[in-house]
Every structure is written in C-alpha cells, then in structure tokens.
C-alpha positions in Angstrom: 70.6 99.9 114.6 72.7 97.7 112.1 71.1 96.5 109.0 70.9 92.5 109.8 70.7 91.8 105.9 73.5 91.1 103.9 74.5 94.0 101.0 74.9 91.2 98.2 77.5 93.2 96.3 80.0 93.5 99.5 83.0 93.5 100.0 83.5 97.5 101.0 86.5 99.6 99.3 87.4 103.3 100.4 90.5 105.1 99.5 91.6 108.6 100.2 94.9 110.4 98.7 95.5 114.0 99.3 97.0 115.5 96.1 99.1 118.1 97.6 101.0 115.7 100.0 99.3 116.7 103.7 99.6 113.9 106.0 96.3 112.8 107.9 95.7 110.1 110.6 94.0 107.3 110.0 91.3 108.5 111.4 89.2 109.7 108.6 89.5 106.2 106.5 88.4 104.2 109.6 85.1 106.6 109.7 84.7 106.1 106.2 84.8 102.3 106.0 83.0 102.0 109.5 79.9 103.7 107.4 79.9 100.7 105.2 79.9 97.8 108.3 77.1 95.8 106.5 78.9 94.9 103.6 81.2 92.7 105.7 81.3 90.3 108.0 83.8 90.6 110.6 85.8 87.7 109.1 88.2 90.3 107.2 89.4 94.2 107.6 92.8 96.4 107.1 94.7 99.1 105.6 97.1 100.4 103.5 99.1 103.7 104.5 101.4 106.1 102.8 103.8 107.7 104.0 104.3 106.7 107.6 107.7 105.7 107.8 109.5 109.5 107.1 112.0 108.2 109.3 113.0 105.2 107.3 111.5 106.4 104.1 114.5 105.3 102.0 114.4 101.7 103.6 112.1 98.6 102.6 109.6 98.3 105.0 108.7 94.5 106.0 105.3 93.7 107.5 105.4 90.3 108.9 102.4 87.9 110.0 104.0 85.3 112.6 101.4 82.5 113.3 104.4 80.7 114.6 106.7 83.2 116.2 109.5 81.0 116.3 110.0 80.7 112.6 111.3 84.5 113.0 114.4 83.2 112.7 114.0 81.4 109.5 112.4 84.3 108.1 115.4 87.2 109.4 117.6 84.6 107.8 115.8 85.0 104.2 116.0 88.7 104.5 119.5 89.1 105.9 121.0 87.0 102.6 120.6 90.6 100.4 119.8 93.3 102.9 120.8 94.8 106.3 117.9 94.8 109.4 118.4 98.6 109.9 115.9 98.3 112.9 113.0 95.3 113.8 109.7 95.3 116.2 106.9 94.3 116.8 103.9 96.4 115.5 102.2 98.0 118.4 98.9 96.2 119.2 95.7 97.5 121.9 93.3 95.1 122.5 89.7 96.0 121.6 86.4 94.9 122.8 86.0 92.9 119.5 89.6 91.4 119.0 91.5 89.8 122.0 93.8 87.4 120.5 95.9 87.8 117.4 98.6 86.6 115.6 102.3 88.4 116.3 103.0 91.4 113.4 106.8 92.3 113.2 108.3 94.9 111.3 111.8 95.3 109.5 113.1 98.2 108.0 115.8 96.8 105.5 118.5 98.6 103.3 119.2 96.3 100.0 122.9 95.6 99.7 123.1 94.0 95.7 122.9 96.0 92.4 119.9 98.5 92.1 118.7 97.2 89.2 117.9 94.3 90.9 116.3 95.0 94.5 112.7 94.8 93.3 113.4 91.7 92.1 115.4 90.5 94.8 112.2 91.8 96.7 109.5 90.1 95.3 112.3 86.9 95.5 112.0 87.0 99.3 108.7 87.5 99.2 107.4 83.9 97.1 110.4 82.7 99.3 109.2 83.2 102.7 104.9 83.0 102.0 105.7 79.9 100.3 108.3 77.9 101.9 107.7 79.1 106.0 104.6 77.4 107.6 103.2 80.2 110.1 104.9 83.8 108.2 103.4 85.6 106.1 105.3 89.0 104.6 102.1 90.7 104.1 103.7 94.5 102.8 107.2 95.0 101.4 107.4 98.4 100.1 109.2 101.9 101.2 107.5 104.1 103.7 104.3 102.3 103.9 102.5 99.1 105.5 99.6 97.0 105.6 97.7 96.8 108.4 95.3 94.0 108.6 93.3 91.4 110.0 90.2 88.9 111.6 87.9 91.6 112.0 85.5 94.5 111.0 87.9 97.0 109.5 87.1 99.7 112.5 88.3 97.0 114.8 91.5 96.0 112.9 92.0 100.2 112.8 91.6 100.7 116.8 93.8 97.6 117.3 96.6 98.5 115.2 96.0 102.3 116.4 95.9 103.8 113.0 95.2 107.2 114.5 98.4 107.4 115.7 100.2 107.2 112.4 100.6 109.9 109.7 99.9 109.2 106.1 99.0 111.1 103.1 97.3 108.2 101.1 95.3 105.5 102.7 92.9 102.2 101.5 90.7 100.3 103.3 88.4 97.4 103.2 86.2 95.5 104.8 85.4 91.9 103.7 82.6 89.8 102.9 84.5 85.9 102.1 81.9 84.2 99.5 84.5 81.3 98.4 87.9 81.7 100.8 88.3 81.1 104.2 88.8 84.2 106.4 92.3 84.4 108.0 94.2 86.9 109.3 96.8 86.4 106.0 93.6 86.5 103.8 92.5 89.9 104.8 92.9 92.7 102.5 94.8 94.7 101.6 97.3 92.5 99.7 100.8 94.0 99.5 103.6 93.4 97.0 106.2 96.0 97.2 105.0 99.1 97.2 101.3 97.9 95.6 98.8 97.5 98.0 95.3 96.3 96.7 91.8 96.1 98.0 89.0 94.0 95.9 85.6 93.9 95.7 84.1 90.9 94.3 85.0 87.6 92.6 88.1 86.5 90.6 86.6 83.4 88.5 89.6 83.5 86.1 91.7 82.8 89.4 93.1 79.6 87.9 94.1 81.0 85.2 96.2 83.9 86.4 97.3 82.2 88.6 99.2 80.1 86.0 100.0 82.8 84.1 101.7 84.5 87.1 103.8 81.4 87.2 105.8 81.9 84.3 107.0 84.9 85.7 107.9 83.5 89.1 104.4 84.9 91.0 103.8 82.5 93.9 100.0 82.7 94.8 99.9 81.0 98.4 97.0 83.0 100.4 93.8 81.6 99.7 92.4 84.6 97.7 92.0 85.8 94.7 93.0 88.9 95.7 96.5 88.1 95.5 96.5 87.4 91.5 95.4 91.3 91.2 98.6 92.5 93.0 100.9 90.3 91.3 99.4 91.4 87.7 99.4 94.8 88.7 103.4 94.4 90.0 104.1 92.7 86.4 102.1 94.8 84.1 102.8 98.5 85.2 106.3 97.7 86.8 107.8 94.6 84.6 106.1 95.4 81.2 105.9 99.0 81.7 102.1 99.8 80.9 101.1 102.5 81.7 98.1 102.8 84.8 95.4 104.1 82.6 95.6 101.1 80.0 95.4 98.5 82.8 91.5 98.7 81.6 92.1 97.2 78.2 93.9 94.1 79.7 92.1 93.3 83.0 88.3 94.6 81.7 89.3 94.4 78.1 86.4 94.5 75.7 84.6 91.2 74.5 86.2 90.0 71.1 82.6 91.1 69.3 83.2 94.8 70.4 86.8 94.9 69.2 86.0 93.6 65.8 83.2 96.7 65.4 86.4 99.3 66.5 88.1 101.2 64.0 91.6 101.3 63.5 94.0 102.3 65.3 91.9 101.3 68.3 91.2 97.4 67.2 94.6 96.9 66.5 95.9 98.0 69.7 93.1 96.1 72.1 93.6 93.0 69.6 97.1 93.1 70.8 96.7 93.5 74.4 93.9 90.8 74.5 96.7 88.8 72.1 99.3 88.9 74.1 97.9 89.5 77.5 94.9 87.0 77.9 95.8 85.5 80.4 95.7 88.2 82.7 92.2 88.9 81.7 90.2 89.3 85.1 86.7 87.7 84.5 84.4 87.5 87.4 82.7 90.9 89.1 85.3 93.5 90.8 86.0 96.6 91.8 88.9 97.1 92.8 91.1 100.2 94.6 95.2 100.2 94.1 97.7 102.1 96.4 101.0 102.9 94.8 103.8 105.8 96.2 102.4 109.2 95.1 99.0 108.1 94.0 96.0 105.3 93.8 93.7 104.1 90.8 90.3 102.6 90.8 88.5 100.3 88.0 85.4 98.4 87.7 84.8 95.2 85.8 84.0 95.2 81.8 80.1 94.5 82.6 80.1 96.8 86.1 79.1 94.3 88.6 80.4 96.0 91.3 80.1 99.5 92.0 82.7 102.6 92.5 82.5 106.0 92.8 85.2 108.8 92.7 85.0 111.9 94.2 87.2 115.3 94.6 87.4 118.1 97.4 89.4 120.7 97.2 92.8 118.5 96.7 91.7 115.1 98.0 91.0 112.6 95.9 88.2 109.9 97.1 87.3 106.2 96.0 84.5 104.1 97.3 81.9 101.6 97.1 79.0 104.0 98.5 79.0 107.5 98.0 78.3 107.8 102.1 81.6 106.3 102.6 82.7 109.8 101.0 80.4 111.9 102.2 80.8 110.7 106.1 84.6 112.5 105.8 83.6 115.4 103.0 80.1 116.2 103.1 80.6 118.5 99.8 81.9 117.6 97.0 83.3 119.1 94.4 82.8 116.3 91.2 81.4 113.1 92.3 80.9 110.7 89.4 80.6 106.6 88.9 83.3 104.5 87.1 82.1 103.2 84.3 82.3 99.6 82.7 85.9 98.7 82.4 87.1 102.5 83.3 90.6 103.4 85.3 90.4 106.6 87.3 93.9 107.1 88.6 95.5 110.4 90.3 98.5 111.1 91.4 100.3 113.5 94.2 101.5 116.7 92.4 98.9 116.7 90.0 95.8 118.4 89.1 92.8 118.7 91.4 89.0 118.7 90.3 89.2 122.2 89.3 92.4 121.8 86.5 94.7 122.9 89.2 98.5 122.1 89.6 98.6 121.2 92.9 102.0 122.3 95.0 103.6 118.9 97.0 104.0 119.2 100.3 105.7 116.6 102.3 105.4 113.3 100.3 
C-alpha cells in the first residue's frame, strides 16, 4: 500500500552513470525512482539519457514540446537560420493507464552550419529564441546524443509513455516532482535541458530573482515557471563560459557564509572571498539537492546548510546518486561505498575514470 502522507523534503532525484561506458535501458532508473513515488505528486516526472542517439551522435539533438503544433513551422524556421534538419519526428508515445492525453514532442537532429567556435552559442541563441518568443514550443533538450524526456506525471508513467526501455543509454537522471510554489506543466517537469546539461532539483530556489537577473546579463532567458531553470543556466555559464572547473561549483552555489570565510586561512579565504566577490549573484540560497548530467559523466551537491538529502553510491563501475538510499539499493542491492554528501559538497565522476576501488576504468562504447 502507498504511503498517503507527504515526504516533506520531496522532490525525488536518482541518477545512474556506468563508468566504463556499457549502455543499459531505461529500465533500471524507472525502478529506481518508482521506489521513491511518495515524494511526488503526479504533477511532474522525466528523464535525462546518455547516449541514445549513436546514430546521430555528432548532430544536435532537439527535443521539442508543441502545445500548439502548428507553430512547428515558426520553430523549424528558427533552427534552419544556422543549421541543417538532418532528419525530424515525432517522439514515439504509448498511452498508459495513467496518461492519455499529452502534448506533441518532436525531435530534430541538426548539423550547425556557422564557425565552430560559435555553435554553442548559436545554440543556446535558439534556445531563449524559441521558449521565449513562440507561445505553445518549448525546446526542452538541445545537446548531442541525448534527450529529455518528460512530463504531467509520476516519473514511472512519463517512463512507460515515452518507452524508455526501449532506448540505450550509458548515463541516465530522473526525477519525480513534488511543485511547492510553481505550477505543474508539462514544460515545468524536470529535467531541465540546456545543451548538453541536463538537471534535476530537489528543493527550493529562494534566490530565484536574483539569478535570474544575473543570468540576464549574459543573455539567459528564464521563461518556464521554475526555478529549476536558473540552475541549468548557471551551470551552462560557470563550467562552460567561465571555465570553472565541476568540483568548485560548491564554493559559488553553497559557498560558505561570510563569518566562516573570515576564520579560513590563507590561501583558502582569498580564493572563496573571490568567488563569493565576483560570483554572488549566482549564489543558490534556499534548500536543494540537486543531480547534473553532462556527456561522459554527472555531479551531485547539497545546499551549504544540507536541507535536502543525497547519497552517492558505487558498484563495481557504476556510479549512483539519490535521495534515498532504497532508490540505490532497489537496482544494486550491494554496494561497494555508500556515503552522504555533505553540506555544500560536489561529488562528480566521470566515464573513463576510476571506480570505488582506485580503478582505471576501460571505455567502452561512449
């Protein structure tokens, strides 16, 4: 029987990412976020995948939301200014017991045409182009040889309806939302998607307003009722913009209060004075967890205080984020290292890299 009481701290994050490259269906992620139903409430559910697109791996790979399937032309105008439609459809939907109407999903696999210094820029471009100036589209995933998959829903339904086990990929994120001040829409659902980022979130952005604003002066568009969407944008500017690197992303979303920096000794208090300096308005404030997706690997982080829970987890060469450690357990009943992120911490792994036991994993297929 379901647990009829809310889980106060829901949302529900779960992210799995084999180190040594193997492909798996999406199978496994649905079990693992199906364990954590409680913590949402079917207004919110999806994916992220890795690695699904072999085919068209060197292509960008457009997820569009159509509320209003005739502004498809509008929208295949936008993208044919820069790129080439190598090939378009629609997303292949089953209808479930659960969810019997929903929006039209199209997807565009598109070769850039301009400079290559300039494509991700052109990218995100269309992007704020097309979610904020086309009434009923949403681009909700734009990077190479991956997709966002999401939805009105409990995240096992949005998984049977998009048929996730039918797809191949070697990472994969999932959530399953609980709205506390946002509406629940299918464009509101996470994972949010912004190139090749794809983010899930855990909790409450109260610095929203602010980022939000500070994303503006760099040409970050937030149109999708969530404040969700400021952590994929920073995250887009900081590691791929401003080049810092994924483990530092602590000290300027969960940087320390200014009262702990002044006790640090130098070096340290110089370099957190600097990234609070010049980076404060990218501070996150507000409780989160939240679980990233990029090519070749995904990070997790808490909040500075730890108001919402995270756990990683290794077996063998998968790597395992969640908000419960039964999420992990359901698809790897023993573990190798399990441990809980603390305040403010970045746990990040990559394909190709080392597993629990220090060792250099062999890629296979990424």
């Amino acid at each position: 029987m379901r647990d009829p009481f809310r889980i106060p701290s829901g949302c529900a994050v779960s992210g799995i990412l084999n180190l040594d490259g193997t492909h798996v269906s999406g199978e496994k992620i649905i079990r693992s976020i199906e364990v954590m139903h409680e913590r949402s409430n079917g207004l919110g559910g999806g994916f992220a995948a890795y690695g699904i697109y072999p085919e068209y791996a060197e292509l960008y790979a457009f997820h569009v939301l159509y509320d209003d399937p005739l502004t498809a032309k509008d929208v295949e105008a936008i993208l044919k200014r820069s790129c080439t439609i190598e090939h378009s459809e629609e997303i292949p939907c089953k209808e479930t017991e659960n969810i019997q109407n929903w929006p039209v999903f199209k997807r565009y696999f598109l070769r850039y045409r301009g400079r290559s210094d300039c494509e991700d820029d052109e990218v995100v471009r269309m992007v704020m182009e097309v979610n904020s100036g086309i009434h009923g589209a949403y681009i909700v995933s734009s990077g190479k040889n991956m997709g966002v998959f999401k939805g009105v829903g409990y995240p096992e339904d949005i998984g049977k309806l998009f048929q996730l086990e039918e797809y191949q990929g070697y990472c994969w994120i999932a959530h399953g939302r609980f709205p506390t001040n946002s509406a629940g829409w299918w464009g509101g659902a996470h994972p949010f998607g912004l190139l090749s980022w794809s983010v899930v979130h855990n909790g409450e952005i109260s610095s929203y307003g602010i980022n939000r604003r500070y994303l503006q002066n760099f040409g970050y568009v937030c149109n999708l009722q969530t404040d969700t969407e400021v952590i994929t944008y920073l995250v887009d500017l900081l590691v791929r913009k401003h080049n810092i690197r994924i483990p530092y992303l602590g000290a300027v979303f969960a940087s320390p209060f200014w009262e702990q920096i002044e006790k640090m000794e130098e070096p340290k208090k110089e370099f957190f004075t600097s990234l609070r300096t010049i980076y404060g308005g990218a501070l996150l404030n507000g409780p989160f967890s939240i679980i990233v997706g990029f090519p070749g690997g995904m990070f997790g982080m808490v909040d500075r205080i730890k108001l919402r829970p995270m756990l990683a987890a290794w077996k063998d060469s998968t790597f395992f984020l969640s908000s419960e450690e039964c999420a992990i357990r359901e698809i790897a009943p023993s573990l190798d290292r399990l441990v809980a992120l603390r305040a403010g911490e970045v746990i990040s792994e990559r394909v190709g890299e080392r597993n629990s036991h220090g060792q250099k994993l062999t890629v296979s297929g990424v």
